[in-house]
Phi, psi and omega in degrees: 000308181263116182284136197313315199288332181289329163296323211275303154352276201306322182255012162289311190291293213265054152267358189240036153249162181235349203221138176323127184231116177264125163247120159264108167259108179253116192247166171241204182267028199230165198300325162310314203281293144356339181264293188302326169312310188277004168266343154294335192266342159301335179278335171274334145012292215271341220202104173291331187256038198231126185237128160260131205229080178271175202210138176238353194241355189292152183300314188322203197251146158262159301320151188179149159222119188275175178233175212181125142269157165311119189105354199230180202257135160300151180219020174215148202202156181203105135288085206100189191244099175312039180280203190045232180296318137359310183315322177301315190292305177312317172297310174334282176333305165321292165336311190264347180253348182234029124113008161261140176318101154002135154219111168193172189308098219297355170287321171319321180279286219303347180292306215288327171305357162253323191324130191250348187268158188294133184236112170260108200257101169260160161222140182259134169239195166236113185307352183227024160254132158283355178257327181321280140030227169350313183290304179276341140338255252283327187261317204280291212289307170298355148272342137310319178301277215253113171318341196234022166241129146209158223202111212227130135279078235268128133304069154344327164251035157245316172262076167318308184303319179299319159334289193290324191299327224270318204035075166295140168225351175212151157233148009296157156233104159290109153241167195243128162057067210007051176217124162000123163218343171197188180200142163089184197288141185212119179262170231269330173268338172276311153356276171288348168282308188292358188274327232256112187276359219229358190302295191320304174339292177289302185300318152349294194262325171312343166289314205279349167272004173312140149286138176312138186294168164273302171241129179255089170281144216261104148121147192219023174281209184303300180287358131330291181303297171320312200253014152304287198296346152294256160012266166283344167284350165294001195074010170261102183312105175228153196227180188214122206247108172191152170303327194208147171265149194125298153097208189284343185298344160307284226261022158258076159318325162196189184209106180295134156229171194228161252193124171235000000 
């Protein structure tokens, strides 16, 4: 499945786990499933502290595989095979589930690291989607974090039928506890603000302990960001009121022009 260099690649990164890593695999007897084994067993290859542990008669969805320290209930799912843009998602995970550290805002962990309520996360994606990623990070790490997060990621084009029941019409599609909860690119803090009932509150007074900005720009896409930075290079106290910086331009693959 994995080409000499991508393994060499692939055992550089998990030479930087520290901890025992379980891959639970629920497989049938078809060609997805057959696929997905042989990209497990290259990952296991690669890595003495990485175990495949398959299962053919367990309740789960086929083909899938959870990740797991040893002794704990998996909270990251992968449905299906997880290439492409996906590959990435899968190291992380790996990584993060074999004991290295995050890197995000440490208020940020500690939000998700309080959530007390149960959380179940799908996500449906596309293997050639670019924003998809970002998303499905952002959930494999808050299932790492927190015992009471979990989080499966769906190939949307192995599991059709789920889709159409689902009725998905884009990806990304979050759902939380089988119900709608987002769609599109979502980053790890936004997330965890909508879950954190107490966020708003708190960013609230951390604002209001602020000195007042000079100029308040409304909005972080290019032109936002361009005229923040302009600003401040004037020496002008400036802030920036957005969900994200980027703006829509994240969520933009080309941009056609046409010639009259």
């Amino acid at each position: 499945m994995l080409d000499s260099n991508l393994k060499a690649q692939l055992k550089g990164y998990l030479e930087r786990i520290s901890e025992p890593v379980e891959i639970v695999a629920s497989v049938d007897d078809g060609e997805k499933s057959r696929e997905m084994l042989e990209l497990l067993n290259d990952i296991e290859s690669v890595s003495d502290l990485i175990k495949i542990d398959v299962r053919r008669d367990d309740a789960q969805v086929k083909p899938s595989f959870a990740l797991r320290r040893p002794g704990t209930e998996p909270r990251v799912r992968f449905a299906g095979l997880p290439m492409g843009h996906e590959f990435t998602s899968l190291v992380l995970a790996l990584l993060q589930t074999g004991g290295y550290p995050p890197k995000a805002d440490p208020a940020v962990l500690e939000t998700i690291r309080s959530l007390d309520d149960d959380y179940h996360f799908e996500t449906f994606v596309s293997l050639t989607c670019q924003s998809c990623p970002d998303v499905v990070q952002a959930l494999n790490l808050m299932a790492v974090l927190n015992p009471k997060v979990r989080h499966t990621m769906i190939d949307g084009a192995v599991f059709q039928n789920e889709v159409e029941r689902r009725q998905v019409m884009a990806v990304p599609a979050v759902f939380l506890n089988g119900q709608p909860f987002g769609q599109g690119r979502m980053e790890l803090a936004e997330i965890a603000a909508k879950l954190d009932a107490g966020s708003a509150e708190r960013e609230s007074a951390r604002l209001r302990a602020k000195t007042p900005f000079d100029v308040l720009v409304i909005g972080a896409g290019p032109a936002g960001a361009a005229a923040a930075i302009y600003a401040a290079r004037k020496g002008i106290r400036t802030g920036i009121a957005a969900e994200r910086l980027g703006g829509q331009l994240l969520d933009t693959v080309g941009i056609e022009i046409s010639f009259r």
